[in-house]
N, C-alpha and C positions, 0 to 999 in steps of 0.2 A: 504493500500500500504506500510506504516512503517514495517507493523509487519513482510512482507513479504522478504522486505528489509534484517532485522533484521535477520530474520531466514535463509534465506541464508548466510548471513554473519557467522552465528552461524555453521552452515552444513561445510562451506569453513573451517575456524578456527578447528572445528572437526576432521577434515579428515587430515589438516596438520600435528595436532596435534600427531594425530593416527599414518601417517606415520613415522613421526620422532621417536617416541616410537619404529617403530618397526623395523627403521634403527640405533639404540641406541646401541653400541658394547660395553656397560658396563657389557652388561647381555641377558644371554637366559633363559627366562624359560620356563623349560619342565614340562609335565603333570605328574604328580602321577599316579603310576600305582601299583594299589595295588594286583594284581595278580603276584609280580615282588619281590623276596625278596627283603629288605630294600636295603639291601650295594650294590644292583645291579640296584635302581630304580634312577634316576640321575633326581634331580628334578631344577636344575640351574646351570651355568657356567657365572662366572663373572672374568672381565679382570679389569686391572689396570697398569698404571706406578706405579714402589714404587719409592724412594728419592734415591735410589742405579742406576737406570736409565736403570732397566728389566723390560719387559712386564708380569703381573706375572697371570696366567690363572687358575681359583679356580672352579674345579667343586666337588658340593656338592651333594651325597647322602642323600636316606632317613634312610640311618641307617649304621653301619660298623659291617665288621667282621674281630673278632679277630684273628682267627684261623680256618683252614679246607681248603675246597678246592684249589687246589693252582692253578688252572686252570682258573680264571674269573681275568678280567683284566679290568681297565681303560684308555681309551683309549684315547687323546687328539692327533685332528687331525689339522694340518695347512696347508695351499695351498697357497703356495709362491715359485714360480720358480718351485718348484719340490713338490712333496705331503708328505710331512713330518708325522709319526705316535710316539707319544711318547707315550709309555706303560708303567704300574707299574700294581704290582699284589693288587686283590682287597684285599686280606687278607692281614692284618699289620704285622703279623710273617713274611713275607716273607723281611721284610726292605724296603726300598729306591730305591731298584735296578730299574736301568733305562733301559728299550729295546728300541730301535731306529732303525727306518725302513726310507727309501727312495723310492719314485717309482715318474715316471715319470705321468703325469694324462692332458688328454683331457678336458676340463670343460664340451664341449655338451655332453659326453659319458660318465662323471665321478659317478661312486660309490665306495663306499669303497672296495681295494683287497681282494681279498676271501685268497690270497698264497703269501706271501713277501721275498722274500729272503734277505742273505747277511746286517743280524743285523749290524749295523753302532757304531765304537766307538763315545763315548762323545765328540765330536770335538767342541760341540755348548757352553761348559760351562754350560748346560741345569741342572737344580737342583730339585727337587722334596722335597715338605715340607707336611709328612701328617697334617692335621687340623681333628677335627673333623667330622667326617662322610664325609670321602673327603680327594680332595691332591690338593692342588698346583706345578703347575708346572710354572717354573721360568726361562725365557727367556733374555738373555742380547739383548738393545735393537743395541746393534750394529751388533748384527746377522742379523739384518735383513737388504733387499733391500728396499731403499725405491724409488727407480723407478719400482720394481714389483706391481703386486695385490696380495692380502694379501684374507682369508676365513680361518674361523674356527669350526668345532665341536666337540663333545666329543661323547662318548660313552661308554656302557660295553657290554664287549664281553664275550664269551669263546673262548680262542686257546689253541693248542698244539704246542710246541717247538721242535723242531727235528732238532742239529747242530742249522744252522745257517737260518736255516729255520721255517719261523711262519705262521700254517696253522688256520686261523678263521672258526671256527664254527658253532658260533650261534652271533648273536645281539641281546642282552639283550634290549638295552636301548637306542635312540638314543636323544644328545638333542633338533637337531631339528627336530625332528619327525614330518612328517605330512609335512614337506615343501619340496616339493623334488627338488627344482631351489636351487642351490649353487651359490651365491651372493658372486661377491667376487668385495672387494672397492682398491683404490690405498692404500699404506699400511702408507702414510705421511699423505692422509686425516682418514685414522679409527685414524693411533697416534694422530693426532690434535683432533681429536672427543672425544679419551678417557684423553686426558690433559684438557678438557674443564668440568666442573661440571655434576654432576650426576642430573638427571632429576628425 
């Protein structure tokens, strides 16, 4: 009867364990996919406050490119109030520039727009720092609402730019592939959750 006891106990403790792991907004990680070239296979996205008091959002490839296509992009998406898309080109020659989209978005009917118009200036203070196989993107945290819900993912795409117009092509990469319910939390408990130690 102990053991039986025990084991459940053990089952219970597992499974909390498990969920909290994978309501944890320090980080996503995504599968390798090695049919994907490297600088397009997005293998994690991890979030942080820095000491500056931005939300600072690091997705990492499995590899970069220097130069050539100037068509593949990474993509980091947020879902606060309105559906926010921050773009930078996957190639490093291309620099720092930063594209910015807005669209309005249903949660039960949400997937990512295939056609965005009316590219958005920098209003947000938003900053972009390449790293290594990857970029950061640097959020002040007083952009945000914090009586909204707050959800994030990343991706790499391919689009074309026409004017003010960004038409998606293909989805390379997404980083939460495979989940298709968009979870989105109040955005003062994900900041409490990501002010609290990393597990």
């Amino acid at each position: 009867m102990k053991w039986v006891a025990v084991l459940l106990l053990s089952l219970i403790i597992t499974s909390i364990h498990a969920m909290e792991i994978n309501a944890d907004p320090h980080f996503i990680t995504s599968f390798m996919d090695k049919t994907l070239l490297p600088e397009l296979d997005i293998l994690r996205v991890t979030t942080e406050i820095s000491p500056e008091n931005n939300l600072v959002f690091q997705i990492k490839t499995r590899g970069e490119r220097l130069e050539g296509d100037h068509n593949d992009y990474l993509l980091l998406e947020i879902l606060h109030d309105k559906a926010y898309l921050f773009l930078i080109p996957v190639n490093k020659e291309a620099g720092n520039n930063i594209l910015i989209y807005e669209n309005t978005f249903d949660l039960e009917n949400y997937s990512l727009p295939k056609i965005l118009e009316n590219s958005k200036k920098n209003n947000f203070n938003l900053r972009v720092n390449r790293v290594i196989r990857g970029a950061e993107f640097i959020v002040p945290l007083d952009w945000f609402n914090f009586g909204a819900d707050l959800g994030f993912d990343a991706y790499a795409i391919q689009a074309n730019i026409q004017g003010n117009q960004l038409q998606i092509n293909k989805i390379y990469d997404q980083a939460r592939i495979g989940n298709k319910e968009i979870k989105l939390f109040s955005a003062i408990t994900l900041l409490n959750k990501l002010c609290s130690p990393k597990r």
